[in-house]
C-alpha positions in Angstrom: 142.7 150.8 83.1 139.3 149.6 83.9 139.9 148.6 87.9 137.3 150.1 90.0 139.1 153.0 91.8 141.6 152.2 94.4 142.6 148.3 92.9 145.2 147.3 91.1 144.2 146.5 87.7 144.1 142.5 86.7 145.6 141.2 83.3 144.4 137.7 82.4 147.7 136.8 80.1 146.2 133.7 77.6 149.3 132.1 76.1 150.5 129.0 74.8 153.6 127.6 77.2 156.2 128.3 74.0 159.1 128.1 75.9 158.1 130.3 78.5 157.9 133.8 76.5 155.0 134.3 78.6 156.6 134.7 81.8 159.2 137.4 80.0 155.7 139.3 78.5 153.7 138.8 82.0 156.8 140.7 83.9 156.8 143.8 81.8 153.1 144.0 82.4 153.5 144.0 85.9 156.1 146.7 86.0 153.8 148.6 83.9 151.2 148.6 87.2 149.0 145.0 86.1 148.5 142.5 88.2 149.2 139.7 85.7 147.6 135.9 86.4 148.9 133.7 83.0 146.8 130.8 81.4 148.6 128.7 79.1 146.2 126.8 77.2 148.1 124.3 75.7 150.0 123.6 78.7 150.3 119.5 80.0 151.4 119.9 83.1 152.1 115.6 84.1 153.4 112.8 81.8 150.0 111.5 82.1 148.8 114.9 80.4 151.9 114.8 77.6 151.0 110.9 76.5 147.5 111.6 76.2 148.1 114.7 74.0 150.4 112.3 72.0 147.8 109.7 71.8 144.3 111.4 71.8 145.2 114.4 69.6 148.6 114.3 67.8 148.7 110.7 66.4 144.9 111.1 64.6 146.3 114.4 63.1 149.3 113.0 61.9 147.5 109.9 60.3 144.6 111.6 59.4 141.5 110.1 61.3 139.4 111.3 63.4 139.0 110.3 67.3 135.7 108.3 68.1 133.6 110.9 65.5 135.4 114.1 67.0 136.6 115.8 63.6 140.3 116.1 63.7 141.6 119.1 66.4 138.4 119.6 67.3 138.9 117.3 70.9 142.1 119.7 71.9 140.1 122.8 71.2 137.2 121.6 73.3 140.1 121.0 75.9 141.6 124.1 75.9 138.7 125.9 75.5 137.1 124.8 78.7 140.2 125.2 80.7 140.8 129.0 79.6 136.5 129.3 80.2 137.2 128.4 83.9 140.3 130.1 84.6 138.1 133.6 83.0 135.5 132.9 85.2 137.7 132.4 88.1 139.9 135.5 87.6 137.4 137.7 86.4 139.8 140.1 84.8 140.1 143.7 83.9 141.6 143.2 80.6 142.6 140.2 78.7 145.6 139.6 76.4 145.5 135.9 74.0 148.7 135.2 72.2 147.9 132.7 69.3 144.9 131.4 70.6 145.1 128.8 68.5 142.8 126.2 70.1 140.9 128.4 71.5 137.1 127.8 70.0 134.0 130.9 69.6 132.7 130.2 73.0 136.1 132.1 74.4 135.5 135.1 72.2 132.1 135.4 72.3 132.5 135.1 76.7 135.2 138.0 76.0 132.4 140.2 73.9 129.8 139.5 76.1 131.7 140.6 79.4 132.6 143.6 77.5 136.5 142.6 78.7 138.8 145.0 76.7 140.8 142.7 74.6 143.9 141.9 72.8 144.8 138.6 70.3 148.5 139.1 70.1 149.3 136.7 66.6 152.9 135.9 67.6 153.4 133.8 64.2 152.3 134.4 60.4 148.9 134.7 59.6 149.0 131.5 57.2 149.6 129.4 60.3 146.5 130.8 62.3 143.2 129.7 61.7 141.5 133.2 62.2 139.9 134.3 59.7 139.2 138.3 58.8 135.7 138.3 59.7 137.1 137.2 63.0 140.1 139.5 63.3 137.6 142.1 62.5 135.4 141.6 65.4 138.2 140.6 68.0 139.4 143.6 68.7 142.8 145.2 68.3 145.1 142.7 66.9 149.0 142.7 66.9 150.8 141.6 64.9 155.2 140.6 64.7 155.2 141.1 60.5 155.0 145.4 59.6 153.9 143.4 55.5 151.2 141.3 57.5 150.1 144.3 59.8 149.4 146.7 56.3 147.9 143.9 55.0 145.3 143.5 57.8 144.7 147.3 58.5 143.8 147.2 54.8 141.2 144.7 55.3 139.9 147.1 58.3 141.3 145.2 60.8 142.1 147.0 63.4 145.9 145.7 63.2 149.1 147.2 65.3 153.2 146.1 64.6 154.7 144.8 67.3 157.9 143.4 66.9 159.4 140.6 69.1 161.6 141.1 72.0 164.3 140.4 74.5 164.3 139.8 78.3 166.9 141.5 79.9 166.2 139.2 83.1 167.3 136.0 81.6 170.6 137.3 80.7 173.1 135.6 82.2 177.3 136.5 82.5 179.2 133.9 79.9 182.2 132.7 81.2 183.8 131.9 77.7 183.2 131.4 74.2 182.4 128.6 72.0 184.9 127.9 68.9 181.8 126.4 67.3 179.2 128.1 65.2 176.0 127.5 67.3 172.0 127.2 65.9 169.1 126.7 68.9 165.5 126.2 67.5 163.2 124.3 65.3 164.4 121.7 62.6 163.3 122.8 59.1 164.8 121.5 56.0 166.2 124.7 54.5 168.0 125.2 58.2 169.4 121.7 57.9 170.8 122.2 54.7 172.4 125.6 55.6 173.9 124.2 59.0 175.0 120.8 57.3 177.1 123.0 54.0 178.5 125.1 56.7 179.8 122.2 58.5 180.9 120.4 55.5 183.0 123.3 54.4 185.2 122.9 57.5 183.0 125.3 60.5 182.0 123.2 64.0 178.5 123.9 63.5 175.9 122.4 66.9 172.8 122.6 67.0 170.5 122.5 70.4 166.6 121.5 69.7 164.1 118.3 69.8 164.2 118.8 66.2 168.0 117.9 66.1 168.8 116.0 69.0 170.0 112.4 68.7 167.9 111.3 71.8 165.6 108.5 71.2 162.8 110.4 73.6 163.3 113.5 71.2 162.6 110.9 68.0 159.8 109.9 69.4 158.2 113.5 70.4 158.9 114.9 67.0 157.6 111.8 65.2 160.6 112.1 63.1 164.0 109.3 63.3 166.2 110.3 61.2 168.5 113.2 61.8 171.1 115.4 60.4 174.8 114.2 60.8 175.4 117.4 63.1 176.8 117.7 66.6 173.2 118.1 68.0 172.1 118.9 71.7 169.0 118.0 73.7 166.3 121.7 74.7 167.4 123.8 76.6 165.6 126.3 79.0 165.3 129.5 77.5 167.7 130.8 80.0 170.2 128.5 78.7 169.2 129.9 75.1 169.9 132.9 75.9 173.4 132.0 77.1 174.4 129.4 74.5 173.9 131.9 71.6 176.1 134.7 73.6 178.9 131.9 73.9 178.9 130.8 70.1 181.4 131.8 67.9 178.6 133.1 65.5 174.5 132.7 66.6 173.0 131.6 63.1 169.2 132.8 62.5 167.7 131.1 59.7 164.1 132.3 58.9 162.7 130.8 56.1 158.9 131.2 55.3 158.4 133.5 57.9 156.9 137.1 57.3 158.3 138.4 60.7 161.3 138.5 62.0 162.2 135.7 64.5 162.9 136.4 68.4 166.4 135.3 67.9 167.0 138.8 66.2 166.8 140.2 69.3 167.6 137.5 71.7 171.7 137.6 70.6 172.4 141.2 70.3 170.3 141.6 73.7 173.4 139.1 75.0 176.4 140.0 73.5 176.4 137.5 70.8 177.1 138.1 67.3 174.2 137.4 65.2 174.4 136.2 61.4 170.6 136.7 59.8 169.5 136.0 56.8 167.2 138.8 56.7 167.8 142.4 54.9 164.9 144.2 56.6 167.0 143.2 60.1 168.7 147.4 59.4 164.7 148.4 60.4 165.9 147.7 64.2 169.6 147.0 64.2 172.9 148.8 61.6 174.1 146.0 59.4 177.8 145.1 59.9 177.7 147.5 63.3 174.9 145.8 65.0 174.2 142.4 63.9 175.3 140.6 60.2 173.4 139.2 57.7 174.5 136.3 54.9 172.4 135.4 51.9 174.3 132.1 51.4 176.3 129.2 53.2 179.3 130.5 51.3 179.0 133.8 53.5 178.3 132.5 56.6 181.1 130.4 57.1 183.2 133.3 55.9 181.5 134.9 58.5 182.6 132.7 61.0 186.1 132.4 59.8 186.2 136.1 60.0 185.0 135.9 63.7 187.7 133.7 64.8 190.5 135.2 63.6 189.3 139.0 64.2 187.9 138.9 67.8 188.3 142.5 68.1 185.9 143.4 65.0 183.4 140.2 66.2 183.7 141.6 70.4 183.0 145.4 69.3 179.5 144.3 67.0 178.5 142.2 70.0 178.6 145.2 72.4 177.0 147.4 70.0 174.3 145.4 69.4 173.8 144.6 73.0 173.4 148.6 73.7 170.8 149.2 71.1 168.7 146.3 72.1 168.9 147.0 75.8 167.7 150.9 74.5 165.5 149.8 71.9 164.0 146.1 71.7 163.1 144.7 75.2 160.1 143.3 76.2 159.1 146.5 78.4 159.4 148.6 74.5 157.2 145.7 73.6 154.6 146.2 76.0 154.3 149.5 76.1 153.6 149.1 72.4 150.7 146.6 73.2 149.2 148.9 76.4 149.0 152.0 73.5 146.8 149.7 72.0 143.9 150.1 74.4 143.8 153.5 74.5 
């Protein structure tokens, strides 16, 4: 650690808000010795921030014009950019971790390069959805990545790459008072999780899902700038707290992945509390023993026998739940995470 002697080091955390991941990354850095302030770049902290963002950036992106000249993104980059500028220059930090930093513009790194700041960009998503560039990754320093395919991919390219899986935060967990005889999804709307949720309900499962992307609300409409919805018992966002919990309650947690070249923080998040996971990822047996630990289905078909097989064998479904709650509290926590990341700088 770079603190002159005698002070506690200072980690400037840079993160997007995300649902509040950073505050689960920021406390394992402080019980590793840090003295963490967090900046969340993309953070609108009024209403008056949150219509603007709609108005000013969103809308012109989603219609495709540009804002008075400004090419499109370009005015939320300037905005984030000169918020995270200050809050360096105001912290004046001994190390700096960025997660994404996707709107964050050259004037961020190149203050970073020219402090000499030891530095970290944590991707937290697939490369494809970045706009980093190798030249950049490169130059930035060490660079973490959630996707082992992604992080040979970049070491290749002589980036100076590191796996780091997600994680789960033991804090948040909660006791559940009961279980839910429903089949419960929390997260994003894509199409290919619509079509899995809706087949499973159609073939006689309660299947409900939590998310802006699903909920019925007319406010959640409107933020997602989509109307229509699927015909599924759908719930408002939730805290990730509440998450946490739901998933632990559900009869079966369904993660649905997708186009994704990691694996999601739901593969941790309901073995870490007790809840029995169905994934449709293989390489899941890297961190967890299939049929032991967690379960995997390949089709609809399988995860509603899945389910069926939950309710009627609660003694098979309550003994996978516990194991998979030992391995992540031994294994996959935020704190292995971290300790991961502060290897990184050595």
């Amino acid at each position: 650690m770079n603190a002159a002697p005698g002070r506690t080091p200072t980690l400037l955390l840079v993160s997007p808000a995300f649902h509040g991941y950073h505050r689960s990354i920021a406390a394992a850095f402080e019980d590793l010795g840090y003295v963490v302030r967090t900046h969340c770049y993309d953070s609108y902290a009024s209403w008056g921030e949150k219509v603007r963002n709609k108005v000013a950036h969103e809308l012109p992106a989603r219609v495709g014009l540009s804002r008075w000249g400004v090419p499109d993104g370009a005015a939320a980059r300037a905005w984030a950019s000169e918020r995270t500028l200050r809050v360096l220059n105001e912290v004046r930090p001994d190390r700096v971790v960025v997660i994404k930093g996707d709107l964050l513009d050259d004037r961020v790194w190149e203050a970073l390069r020219g402090r000499g700041i030891p530095s970290i960009l944590w991707l937290y998503d697939d490369l494809s959805r970045q706009p980093h560039s190798l030249d950049f990754l490169r130059e930035v320093g060490p660079v973490l990545s959630y996707s082992a395919d992604e992080t040979a991919m970049l070491a290749g390219h002589g980036v100076d790459a590191h796996f780091v899986p997600n994680g789960f935060d033991p804090r948040l967990a909660r006791p559940c008072p009961a279980r839910r005889p429903e089949v419960v999804f929390v997260g994003s709307w894509y199409p290919n999780r619509e079509r899995l949720l809706l087949a499973v309900h159609r073939a006689g499962v309660p299947v409900r899902a939590w998310g802006r992307g699903w909920s019925h609300h007319p406010v959640d409409r409107l933020r997602t700038w989509r109307w229509a919805r699927p015909d599924l018992p759908a719930e408002r966002d939730v805290p990730l707290a509440d998450a946490y919990r739901i998933q632990a309650e559900g009869l079966l947690a369904v993660n649905a992945h997708g186009d994704q070249a990691g694996l999601s923080i739901r593969t941790f998040e309901v073995p870490g509390m007790a809840g029995l996971q169905a994934v449709d990822r293989e390489d899941v047996s890297r961190f967890y023993d299939v049929g032991t630990e967690t379960l995997v289905y390949r089709t609809p078909e399988e995860l509603a026998e899945l389910a069926a097989r939950a309710r009627r064998d609660t003694a098979w479904a309550e003994g996978i739940r516990e194991r998979g709650r030992r391995r992540t509290l031994a294994e996959h926590t935020f704190a292995h995470r971290v300790a991961l990341v502060e290897r990184c700088w050595s």
